[in-house]
N, C-alpha and C positions, 0 to 999 in steps of 0.2 A: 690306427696310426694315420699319421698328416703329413706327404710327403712331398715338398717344395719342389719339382723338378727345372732345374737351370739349363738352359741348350740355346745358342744364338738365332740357331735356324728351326721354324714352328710349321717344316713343310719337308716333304718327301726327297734331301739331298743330297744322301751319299749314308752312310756306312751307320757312323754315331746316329744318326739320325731314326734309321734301322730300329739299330737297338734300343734306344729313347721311346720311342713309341710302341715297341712290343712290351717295355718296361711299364709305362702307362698304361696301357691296356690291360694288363695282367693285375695290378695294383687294382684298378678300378674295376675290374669283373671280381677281383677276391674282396671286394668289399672297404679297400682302402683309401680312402681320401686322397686326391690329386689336387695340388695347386701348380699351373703355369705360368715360367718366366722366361720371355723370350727378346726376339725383335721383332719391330714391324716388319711387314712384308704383303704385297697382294698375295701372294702365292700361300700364306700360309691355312692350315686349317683352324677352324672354330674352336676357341675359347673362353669361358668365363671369365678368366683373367686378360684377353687382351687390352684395356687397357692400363694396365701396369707396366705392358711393353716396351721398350726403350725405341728410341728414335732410331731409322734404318741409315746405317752409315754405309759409306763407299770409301776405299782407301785407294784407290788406283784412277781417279782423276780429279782434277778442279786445281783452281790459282794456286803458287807456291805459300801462300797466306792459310789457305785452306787447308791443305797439304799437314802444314806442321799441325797445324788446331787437329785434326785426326792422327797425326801419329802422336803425339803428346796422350789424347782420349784413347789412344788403339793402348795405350800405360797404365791409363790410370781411366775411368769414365762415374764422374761426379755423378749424370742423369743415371746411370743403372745402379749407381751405391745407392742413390735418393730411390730409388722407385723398389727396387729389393730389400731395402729396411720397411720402407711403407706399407710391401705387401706379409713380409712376415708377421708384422706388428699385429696388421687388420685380420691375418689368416693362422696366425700361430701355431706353424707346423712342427713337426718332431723332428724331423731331418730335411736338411736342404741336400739335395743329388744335386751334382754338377758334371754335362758331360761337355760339350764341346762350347768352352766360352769364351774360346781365347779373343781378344781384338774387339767384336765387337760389345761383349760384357766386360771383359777382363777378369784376373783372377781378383779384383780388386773386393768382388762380392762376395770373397769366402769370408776378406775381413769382414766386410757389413755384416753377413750371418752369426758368424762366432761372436761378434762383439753383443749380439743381442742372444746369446747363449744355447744357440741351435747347431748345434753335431752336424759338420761337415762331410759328405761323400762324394770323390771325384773318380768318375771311370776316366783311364789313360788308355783313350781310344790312339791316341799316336805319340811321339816322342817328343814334347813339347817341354814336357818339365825339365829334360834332360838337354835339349838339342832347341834352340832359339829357333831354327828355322824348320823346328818338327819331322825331319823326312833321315836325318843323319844320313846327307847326300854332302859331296865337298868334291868343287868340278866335277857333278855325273859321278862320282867313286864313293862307296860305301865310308861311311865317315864314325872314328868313336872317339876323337878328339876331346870334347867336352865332354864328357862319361866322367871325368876327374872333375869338375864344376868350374873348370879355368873358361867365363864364355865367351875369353877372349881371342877367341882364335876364329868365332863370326866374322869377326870383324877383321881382323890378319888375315882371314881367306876370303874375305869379301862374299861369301858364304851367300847373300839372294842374289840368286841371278847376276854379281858378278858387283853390285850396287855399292857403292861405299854408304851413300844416303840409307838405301833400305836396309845393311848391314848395321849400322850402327843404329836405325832405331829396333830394331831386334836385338841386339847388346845392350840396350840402355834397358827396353822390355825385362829382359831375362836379370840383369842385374837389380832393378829397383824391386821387383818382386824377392827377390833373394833378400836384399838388404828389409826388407819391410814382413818379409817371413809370413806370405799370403799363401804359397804352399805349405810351408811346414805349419799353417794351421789348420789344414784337413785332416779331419778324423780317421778316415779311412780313406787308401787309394785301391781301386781295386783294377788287377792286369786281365786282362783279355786272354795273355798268355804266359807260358813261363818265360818267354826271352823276352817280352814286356817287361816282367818281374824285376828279373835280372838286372836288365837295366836300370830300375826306379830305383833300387837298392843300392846304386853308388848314389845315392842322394839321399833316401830316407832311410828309418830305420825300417828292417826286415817286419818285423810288426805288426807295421802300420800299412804295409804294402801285400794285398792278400788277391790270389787267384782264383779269380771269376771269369770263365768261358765266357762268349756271348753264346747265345743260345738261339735254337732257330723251331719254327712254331711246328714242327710234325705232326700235330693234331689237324692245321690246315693243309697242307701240303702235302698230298698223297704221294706216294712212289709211283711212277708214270712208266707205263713199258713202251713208250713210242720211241721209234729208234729211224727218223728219218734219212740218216747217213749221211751226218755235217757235225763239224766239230765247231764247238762255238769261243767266243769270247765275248765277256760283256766286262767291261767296264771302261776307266779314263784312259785317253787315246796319248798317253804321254808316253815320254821316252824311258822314264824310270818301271815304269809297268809291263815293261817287255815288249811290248804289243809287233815293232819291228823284227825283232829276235821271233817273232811269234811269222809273220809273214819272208820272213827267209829260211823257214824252215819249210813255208807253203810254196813251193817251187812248184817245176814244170815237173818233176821228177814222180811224184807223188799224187795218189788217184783220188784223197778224200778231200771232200769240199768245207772251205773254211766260212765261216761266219761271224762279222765280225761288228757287233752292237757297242753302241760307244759315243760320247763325245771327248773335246780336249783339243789343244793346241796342235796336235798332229792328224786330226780329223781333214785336213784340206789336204796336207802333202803323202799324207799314205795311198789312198785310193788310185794314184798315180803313180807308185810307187810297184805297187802289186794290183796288177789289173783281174788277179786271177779267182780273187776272194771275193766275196758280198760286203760290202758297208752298208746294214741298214740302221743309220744312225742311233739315236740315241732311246732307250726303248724303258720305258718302266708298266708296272702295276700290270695289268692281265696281259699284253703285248710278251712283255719281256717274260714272263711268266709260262705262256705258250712255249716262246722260243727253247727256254732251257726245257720242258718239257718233251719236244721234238728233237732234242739234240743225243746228239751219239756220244759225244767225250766232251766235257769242257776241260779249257786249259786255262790255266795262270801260271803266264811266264814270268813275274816278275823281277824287277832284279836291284828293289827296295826292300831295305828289313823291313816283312808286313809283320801285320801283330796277329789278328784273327779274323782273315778277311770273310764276311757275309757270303763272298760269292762262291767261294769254296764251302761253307756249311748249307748254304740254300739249293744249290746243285747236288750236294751229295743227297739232303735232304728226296729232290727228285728220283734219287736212284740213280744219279750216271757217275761214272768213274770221273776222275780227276787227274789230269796232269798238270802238274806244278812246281815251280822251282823250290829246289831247296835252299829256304833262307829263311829269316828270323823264325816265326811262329809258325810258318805251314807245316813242316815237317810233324807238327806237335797235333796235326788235324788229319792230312793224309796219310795213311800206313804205306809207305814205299810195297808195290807189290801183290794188295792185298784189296787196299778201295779204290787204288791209280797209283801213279807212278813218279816219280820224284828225276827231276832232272839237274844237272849245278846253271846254275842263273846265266843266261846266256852264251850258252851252249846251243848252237843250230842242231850240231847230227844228234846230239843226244835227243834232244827235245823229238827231232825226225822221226829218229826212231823207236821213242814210246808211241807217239802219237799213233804211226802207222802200224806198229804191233796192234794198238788195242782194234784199230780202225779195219783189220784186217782181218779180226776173229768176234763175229758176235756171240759165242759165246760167254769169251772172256769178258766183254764187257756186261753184259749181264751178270756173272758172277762178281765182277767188282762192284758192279753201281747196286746189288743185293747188299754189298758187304757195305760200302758205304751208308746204304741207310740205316742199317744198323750200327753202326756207329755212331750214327745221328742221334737216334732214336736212345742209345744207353746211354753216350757221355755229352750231348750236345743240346738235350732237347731246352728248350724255351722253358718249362713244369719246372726242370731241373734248378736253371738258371735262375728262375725266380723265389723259389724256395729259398735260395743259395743268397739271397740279393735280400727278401725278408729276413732272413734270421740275419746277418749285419745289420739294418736298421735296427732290430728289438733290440740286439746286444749293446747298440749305441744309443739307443733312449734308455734301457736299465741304466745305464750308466750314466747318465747325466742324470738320471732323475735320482741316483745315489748319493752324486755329489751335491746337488741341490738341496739334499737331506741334511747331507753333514753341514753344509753353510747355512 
């Protein structure tokens, strides 16, 4: 098979990106054909296809002139329709995958694929198809407002950052694609998790909305018995992520040492906030890698519906226990009890007092961060994942090439 892979970003930036590339990789050591569609970018890695790449946009500065010609394009973007028809044409794949394309591909490229008769797959790495401004956040408060498809309430709650402007071009976003039915031309949606699922399902039919883990590679990533005695945190230093609730749990009170890798908006005013912890910024590839390897418990306090966050599968991957709130998809990853321990989403003493149970007993953590790998290893692994992700693409090319028979 020939398998068109869609992703805005062609470089190491977060989550989706993650799984895009262990996706590619997998495809391409089992023998299957990869073509790349992305954006420019210096930062990205080498492809055959960069130039088919779309021109690198920026939404958040330039003349009020400028401004509109990007949110208009962050709608609809002609140069990525023109250049994703072109490269299907010239490379005539089986399936197009689409994961994270919102703004600056748009969903506008699923039309271009389907209309030149190529089986659509879009991983729902976040709640975008459901929720305009993807986070189902409304003032800081967990939001399911638009779950019923009304996505008018963006805009009645001012829903970005508080924006009438950015509010309404994300209503206009989520409404033109609805009226113009670029979602509901994807063949398959596939959830991360089942409260993903759940979600997708007040919008599509059950179906066509089908449950796929991401997966994390345990063939590379050994189980690590370093237990340097610090509890870690790695990811975006924002307010919806916990990371505060995470540093007022780390008082004067408490003996274990917190670690806390990260960039984000609250990257300046935390480190001042809590003098007590480490901020050694922003850490990826062997760096970060080290770090979870030497850590004693990582935590995820967040207190966002996640879907199936990497840094919970990659950690447990490691062998260390996990404390994390209970909220959308984690519960579906951590066993309360058994690989770490589940806290309610901004909760100080709870969270206090997992932390320093596990931080207090190295045995126990060795018995969990054992149990979590194994968990990794039976329901999480990357083999799994891809297997799972092959057999939907065959099932989706039998099928077109069915209907192609009968026409």
């Amino acid at each position: 098979m020939k398998i068109l892979l869609a992703n805005k970003f062609f470089f190491d930036k977060g989550g989706p990106e993650t799984v895009m590339f262990q996706e590619r990789c997998s495809l391409i050591g089992s023998g299957q054909a990869v073509v790349d569609f992305s954006m420019e970018d210096e930062r990205n890695f080498e492809s055959p296809f960069a130039s088919h790449f779309v021109s690198q946009r920026e939404y958040r500065s330039g003349t009020k002139l400028s401004k509109l010609y990007s949110a208009l394009s962050l709608i609809h973007s002609r140069e990525a329709v023109s250049k994703i028809s072109a490269l299907i044409e010239s490379t005539r794949p089986d399936v197009v995958h689409c994961h994270n394309i919102y703004h600056q591909l748009t969903p506008s490229i699923i039309r271009a694929a389907k209309s030149l008769g190529v089986p659509v797959v879009l991983t729902l790495h976040d709640f975008k198809v459901v929720c305009p401004t993807y986070l189902r956040l409304r003032e800081g408060r967990l939001c399911s407002l638009c779950l019923d498809g009304s996505f008018a309430q963006v805009l009645r709650n001012r829903c970005a950052d508080g924006s009438v402007e950015a509010s309404a071009v994300l209503y206009a976003e989520a409404v033109v694609h609805r009226w113009l039915g670029n979602y509901e031309r994807v063949d398959r949606f596939l959830a991360p998790s089942r409260f993903m699922r759940d979600a997708a399902c007040h919008r599509f039919k059950s179906d066509k909305v089908l449950l796929v883990y991401n997966g994390v590679d345990t063939a590379r990533i050994a189980p690590s018995s370093k237990d340097e005695n610090f509890v870690l945190y790695f990811g975006r230093l924002a307010k919806e992520k916990g990371i505060e609730t995470l540093l007022q749990a780390h008082d004067g009170t408490v003996a274990w040492q917190l670690v806390v890798a990260g960039a984000g908006p609250l990257a300046e005013s935390l480190p001042k906030q809590n003098q007590l912890a480490s901020f050694v910024g922003h850490l990826t590839g062997e760096a970060l890698e080290a770090t979870i390897a030497s850590s004693s418990v990582v935590v995820v306090p967040s207190q966002v519906y996640e879907n199936c966050p990497m840094s919970v599968l990659e950690s447990m991957a490691y062998g260390k226990p996990v404390v994390a709130s209970r909220i959308g998809g984690i519960p579906e990853l951590v066993v309360d009890g058994e690989t770490g321990f589940l806290f309610e989403p901004g909760n100080v003493e709870e969270l206090r007092d997992r932390v320093t149970r596990l931080m207090s007993d190295s045995t126990l953590r060795v018995q969990m961060g054992a149990a979590a790998r194994r968990r990794v290893e039976t329901q999480f692994s990357i083999r799994k994942h891809n297997a799972d992700l092959v057999n939907i693409y065959q099932s989706l090319v039998s099928k077109s090439r069915a209907q192609d028979e009968v026409t």
